[in-house]
Z-matrix of the N, CA and C atoms (Angstrom, degrees):
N
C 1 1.455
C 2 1.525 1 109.15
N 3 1.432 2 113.19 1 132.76
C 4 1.210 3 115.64 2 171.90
C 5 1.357 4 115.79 3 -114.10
N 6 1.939 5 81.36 4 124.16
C 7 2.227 6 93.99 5 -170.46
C 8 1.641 7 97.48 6 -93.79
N 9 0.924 8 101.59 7 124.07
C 10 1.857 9 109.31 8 170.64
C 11 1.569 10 119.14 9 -115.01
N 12 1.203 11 133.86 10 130.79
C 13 1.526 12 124.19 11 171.75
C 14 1.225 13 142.55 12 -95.99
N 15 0.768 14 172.71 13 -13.24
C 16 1.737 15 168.67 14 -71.55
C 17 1.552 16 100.35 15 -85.22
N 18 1.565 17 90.88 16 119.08
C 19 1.633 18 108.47 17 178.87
C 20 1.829 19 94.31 18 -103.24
N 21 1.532 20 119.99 19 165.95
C 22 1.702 21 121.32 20 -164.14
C 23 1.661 22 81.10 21 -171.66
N 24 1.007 23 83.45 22 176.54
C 25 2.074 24 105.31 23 175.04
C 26 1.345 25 97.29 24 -47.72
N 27 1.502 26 114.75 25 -82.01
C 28 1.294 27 134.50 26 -169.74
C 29 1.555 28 120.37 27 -95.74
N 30 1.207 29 109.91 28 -14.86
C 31 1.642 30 81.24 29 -156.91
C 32 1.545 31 127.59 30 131.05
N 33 1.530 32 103.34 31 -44.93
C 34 1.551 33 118.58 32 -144.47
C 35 1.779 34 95.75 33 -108.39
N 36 1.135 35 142.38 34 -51.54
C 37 1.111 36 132.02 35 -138.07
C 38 1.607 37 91.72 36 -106.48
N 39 1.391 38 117.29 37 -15.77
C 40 1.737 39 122.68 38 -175.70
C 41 1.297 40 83.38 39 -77.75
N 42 1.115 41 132.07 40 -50.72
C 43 1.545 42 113.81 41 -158.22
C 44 1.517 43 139.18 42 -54.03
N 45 1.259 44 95.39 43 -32.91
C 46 1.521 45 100.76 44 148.86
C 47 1.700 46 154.26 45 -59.54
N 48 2.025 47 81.76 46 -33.06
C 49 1.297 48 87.31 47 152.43
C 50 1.540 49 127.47 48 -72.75
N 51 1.241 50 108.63 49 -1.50
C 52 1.593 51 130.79 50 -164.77
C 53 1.309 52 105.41 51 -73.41
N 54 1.433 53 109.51 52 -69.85
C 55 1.170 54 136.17 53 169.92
C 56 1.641 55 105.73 54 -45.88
N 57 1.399 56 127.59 55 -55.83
C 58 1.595 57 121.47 56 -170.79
C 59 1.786 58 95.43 57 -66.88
N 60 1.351 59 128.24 58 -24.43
C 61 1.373 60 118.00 59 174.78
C 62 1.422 61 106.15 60 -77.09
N 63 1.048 62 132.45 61 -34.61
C 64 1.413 63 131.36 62 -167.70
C 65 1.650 64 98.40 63 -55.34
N 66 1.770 65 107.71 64 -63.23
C 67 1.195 66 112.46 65 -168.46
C 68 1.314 67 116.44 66 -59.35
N 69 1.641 68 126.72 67 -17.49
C 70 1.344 69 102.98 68 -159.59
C 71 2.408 70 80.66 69 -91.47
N 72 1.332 71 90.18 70 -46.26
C 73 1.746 72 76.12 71 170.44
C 74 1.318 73 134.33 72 -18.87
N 75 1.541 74 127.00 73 -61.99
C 76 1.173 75 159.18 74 176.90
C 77 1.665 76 97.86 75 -53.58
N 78 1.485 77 103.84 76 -72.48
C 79 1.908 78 88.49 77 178.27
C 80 1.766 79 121.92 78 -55.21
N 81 1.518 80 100.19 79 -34.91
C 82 1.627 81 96.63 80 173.99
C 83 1.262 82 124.18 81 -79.65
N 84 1.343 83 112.88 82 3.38
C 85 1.358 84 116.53 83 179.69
C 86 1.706 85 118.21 84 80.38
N 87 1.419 86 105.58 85 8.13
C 88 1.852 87 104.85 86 -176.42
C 89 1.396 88 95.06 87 -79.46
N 90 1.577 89 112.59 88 134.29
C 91 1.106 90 117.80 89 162.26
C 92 1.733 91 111.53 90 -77.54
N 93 1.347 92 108.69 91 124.33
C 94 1.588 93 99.67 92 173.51
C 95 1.330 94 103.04 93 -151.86
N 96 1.283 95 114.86 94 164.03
C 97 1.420 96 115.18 95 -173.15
C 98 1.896 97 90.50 96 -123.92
N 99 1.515 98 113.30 97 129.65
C 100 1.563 99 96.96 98 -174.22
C 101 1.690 100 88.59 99 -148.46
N 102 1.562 101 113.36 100 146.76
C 103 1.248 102 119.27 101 -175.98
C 104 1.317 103 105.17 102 -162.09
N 105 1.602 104 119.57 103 161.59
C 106 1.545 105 116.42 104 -149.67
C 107 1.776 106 81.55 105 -121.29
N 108 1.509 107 133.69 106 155.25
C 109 0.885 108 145.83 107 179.68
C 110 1.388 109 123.87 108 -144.41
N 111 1.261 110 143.03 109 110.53
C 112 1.228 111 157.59 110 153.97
C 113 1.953 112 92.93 111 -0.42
N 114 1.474 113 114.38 112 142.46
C 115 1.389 114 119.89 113 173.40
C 116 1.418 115 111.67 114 -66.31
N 117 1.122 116 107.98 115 -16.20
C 118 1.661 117 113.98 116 -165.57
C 119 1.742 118 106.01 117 -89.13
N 120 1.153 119 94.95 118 -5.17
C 121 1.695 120 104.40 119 -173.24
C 122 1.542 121 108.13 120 -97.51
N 123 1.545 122 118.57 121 -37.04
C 124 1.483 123 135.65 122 -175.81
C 125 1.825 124 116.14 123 -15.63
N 126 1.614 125 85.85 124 -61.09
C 127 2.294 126 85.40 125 179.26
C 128 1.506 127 89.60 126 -70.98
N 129 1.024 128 156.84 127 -44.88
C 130 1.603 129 135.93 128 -164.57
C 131 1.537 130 118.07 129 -67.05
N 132 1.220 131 98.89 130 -22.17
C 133 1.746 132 115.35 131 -177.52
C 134 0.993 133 103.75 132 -82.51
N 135 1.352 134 135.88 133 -47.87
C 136 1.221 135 120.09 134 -137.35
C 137 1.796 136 119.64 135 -97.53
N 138 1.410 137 100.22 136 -6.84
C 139 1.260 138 99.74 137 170.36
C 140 1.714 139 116.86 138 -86.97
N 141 1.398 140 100.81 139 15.11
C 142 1.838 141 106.64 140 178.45
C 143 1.362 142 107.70 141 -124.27
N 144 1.356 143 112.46 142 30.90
C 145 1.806 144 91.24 143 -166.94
C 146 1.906 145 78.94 144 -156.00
N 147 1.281 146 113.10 145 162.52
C 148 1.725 147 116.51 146 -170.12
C 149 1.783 148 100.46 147 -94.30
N 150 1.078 149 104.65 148 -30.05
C 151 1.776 150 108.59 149 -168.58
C 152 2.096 151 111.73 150 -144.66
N 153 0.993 152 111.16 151 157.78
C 154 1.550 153 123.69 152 175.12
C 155 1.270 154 111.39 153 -134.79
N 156 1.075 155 109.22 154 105.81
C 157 1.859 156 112.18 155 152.99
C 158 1.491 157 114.40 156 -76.03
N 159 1.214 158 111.01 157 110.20
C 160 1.646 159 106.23 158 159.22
C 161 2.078 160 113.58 159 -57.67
N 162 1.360 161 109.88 160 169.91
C 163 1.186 162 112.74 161 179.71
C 164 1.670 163 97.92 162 -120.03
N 165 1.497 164 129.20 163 120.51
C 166 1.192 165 144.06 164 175.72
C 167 1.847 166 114.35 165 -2.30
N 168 1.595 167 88.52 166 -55.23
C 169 1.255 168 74.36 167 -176.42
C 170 1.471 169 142.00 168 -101.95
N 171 1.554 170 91.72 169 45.00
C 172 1.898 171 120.68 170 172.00
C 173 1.115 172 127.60 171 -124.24
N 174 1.785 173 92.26 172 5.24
C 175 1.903 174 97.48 173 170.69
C 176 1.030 175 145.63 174 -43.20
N 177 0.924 176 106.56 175 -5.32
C 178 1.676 177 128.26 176 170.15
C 179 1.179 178 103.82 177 -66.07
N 180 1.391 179 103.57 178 -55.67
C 181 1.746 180 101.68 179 -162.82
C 182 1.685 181 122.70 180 -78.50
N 183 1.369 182 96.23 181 18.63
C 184 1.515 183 112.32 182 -165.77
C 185 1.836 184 104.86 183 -64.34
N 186 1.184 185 100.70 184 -35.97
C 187 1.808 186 105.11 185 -163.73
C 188 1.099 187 108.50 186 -73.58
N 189 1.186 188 119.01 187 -57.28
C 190 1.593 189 138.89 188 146.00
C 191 1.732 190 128.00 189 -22.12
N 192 1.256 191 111.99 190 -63.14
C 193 1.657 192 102.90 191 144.97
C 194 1.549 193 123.16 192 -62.48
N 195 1.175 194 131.66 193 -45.76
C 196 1.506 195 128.29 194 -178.66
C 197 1.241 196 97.67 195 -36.44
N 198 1.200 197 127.66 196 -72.74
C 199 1.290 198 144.01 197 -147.93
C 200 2.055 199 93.16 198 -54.64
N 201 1.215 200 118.61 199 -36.19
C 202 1.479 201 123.25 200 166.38
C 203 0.772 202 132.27 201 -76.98
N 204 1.824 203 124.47 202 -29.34
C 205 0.856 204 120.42 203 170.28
C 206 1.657 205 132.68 204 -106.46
N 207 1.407 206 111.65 205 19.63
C 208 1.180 207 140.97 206 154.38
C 209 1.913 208 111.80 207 -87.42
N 210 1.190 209 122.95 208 -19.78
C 211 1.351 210 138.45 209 -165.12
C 212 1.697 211 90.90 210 -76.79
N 213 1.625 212 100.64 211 -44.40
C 214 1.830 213 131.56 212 -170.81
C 215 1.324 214 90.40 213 -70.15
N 216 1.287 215 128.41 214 -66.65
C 217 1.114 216 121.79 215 -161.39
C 218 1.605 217 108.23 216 113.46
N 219 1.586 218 111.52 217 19.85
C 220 1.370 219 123.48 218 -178.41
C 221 1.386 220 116.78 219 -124.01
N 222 1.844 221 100.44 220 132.15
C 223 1.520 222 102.67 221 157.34
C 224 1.361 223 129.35 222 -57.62
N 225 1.271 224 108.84 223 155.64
C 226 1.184 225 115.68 224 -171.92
C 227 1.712 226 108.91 225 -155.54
N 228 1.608 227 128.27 226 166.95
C 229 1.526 228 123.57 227 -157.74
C 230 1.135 229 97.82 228 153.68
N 231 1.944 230 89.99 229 135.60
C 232 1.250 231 108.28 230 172.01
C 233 1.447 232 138.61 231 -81.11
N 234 1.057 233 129.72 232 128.82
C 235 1.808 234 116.15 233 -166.74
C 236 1.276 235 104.28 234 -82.82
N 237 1.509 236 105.56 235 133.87
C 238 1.550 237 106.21 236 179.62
C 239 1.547 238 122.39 237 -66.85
N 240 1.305 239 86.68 238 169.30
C 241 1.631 240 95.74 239 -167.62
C 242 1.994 241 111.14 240 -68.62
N 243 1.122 242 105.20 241 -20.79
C 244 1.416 243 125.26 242 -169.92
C 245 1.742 244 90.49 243 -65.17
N 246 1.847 245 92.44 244 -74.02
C 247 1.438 246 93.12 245 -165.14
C 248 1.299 247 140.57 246 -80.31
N 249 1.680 248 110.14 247 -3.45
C 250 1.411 249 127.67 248 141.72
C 251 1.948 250 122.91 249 -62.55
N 252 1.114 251 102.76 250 -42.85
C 253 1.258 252 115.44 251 179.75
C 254 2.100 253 98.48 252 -60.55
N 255 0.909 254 105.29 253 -42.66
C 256 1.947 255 111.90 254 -167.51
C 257 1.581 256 90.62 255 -100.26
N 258 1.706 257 126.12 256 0.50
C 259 1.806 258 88.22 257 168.10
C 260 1.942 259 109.88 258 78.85
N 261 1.431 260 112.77 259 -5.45
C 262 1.660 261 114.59 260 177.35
C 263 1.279 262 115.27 261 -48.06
N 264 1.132 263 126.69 262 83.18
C 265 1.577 264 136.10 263 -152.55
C 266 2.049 265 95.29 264 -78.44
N 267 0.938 266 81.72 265 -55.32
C 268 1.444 267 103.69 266 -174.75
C 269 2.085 268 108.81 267 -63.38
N 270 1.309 269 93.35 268 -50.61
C 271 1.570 270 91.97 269 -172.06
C 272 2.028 271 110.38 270 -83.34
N 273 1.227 272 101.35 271 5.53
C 274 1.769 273 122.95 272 163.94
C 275 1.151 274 112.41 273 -100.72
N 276 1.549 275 138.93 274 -9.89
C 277 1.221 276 152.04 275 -162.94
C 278 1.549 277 96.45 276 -106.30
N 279 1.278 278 108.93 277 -45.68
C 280 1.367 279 111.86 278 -164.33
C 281 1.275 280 110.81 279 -81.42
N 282 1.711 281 124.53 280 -34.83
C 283 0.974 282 148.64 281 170.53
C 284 1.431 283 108.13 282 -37.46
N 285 1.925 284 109.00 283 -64.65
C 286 1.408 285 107.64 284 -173.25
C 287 1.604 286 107.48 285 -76.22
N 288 1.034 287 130.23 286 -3.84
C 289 1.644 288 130.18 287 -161.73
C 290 2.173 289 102.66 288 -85.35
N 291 1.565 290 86.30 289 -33.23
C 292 1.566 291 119.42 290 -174.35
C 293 1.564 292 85.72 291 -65.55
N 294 1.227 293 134.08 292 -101.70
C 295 1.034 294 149.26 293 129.40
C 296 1.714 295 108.14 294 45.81
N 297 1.515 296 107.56 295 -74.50
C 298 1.539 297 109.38 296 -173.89
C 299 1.511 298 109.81 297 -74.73
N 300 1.470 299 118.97 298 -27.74
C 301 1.096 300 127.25 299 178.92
C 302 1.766 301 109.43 300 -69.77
N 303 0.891 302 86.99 301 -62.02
C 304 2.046 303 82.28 302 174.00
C 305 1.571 304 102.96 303 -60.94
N 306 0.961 305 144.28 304 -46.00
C 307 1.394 306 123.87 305 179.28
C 308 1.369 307 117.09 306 -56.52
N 309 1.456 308 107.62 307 -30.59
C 310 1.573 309 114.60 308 151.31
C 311 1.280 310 143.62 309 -6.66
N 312 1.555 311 79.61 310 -80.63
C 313 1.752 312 117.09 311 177.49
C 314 1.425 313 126.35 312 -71.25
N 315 1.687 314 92.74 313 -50.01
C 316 1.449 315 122.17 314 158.71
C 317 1.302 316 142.14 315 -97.85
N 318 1.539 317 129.60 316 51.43
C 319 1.172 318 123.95 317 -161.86
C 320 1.496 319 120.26 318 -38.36
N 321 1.538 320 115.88 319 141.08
C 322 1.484 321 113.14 320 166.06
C 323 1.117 322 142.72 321 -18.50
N 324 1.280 323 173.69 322 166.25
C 325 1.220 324 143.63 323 98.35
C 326 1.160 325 125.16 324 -122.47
């Protein structure tokens, strides 16, 4: 099973993209477990989940988590503005799947 996260300001506006990943999962048959989390939650998450997408508009805080979630031993990446902005349920899905697989191959460090 692949657990993926999306951390955002709050919480609220990832979740939908959450949901459009869930569904395209569910038709392809990927088992994944994926859930959107408040920024303030990020170090508690991240040692239970394989990968984190940030949501565009916390890029800032990207260097600042790396640095944690490389500590984890987890990828992590920002979703573009395009495909957060359009809801790309599927092309954010693929993104993190990309993602867990090279950490795979390539563990963190």
């Amino acid at each position: 099973m692949n657990k993926i996260f999306l951390c955002c300001a709050a919480g609220m506006s990832t979740s939908i993209v959450v949901n459009k990943m869930k569904q395209v999962a569910s038709s392809k048959g990927i088992e994944a477990e994926i859930i959107a989390v408040a920024m303030e939650e990020f170090e508690s998450t991240i040692p239970h989940f394989d990968c984190c997408l940030l949501g565009p508009q916390i890029k800032y805080k990207f260097e600042e988590f790396k640095i944690i979630a490389q500590r984890e031993g987890k990828p992590i990446a920002i979703i573009s503005n395009m495909d957060y902005g359009m809801l790309k349920g599927e092309k954010i899905l693929d993104d993190a799947l990309k993602l867990i697989r090279d950490a795979k191959t390539n563990p963190v460090q």
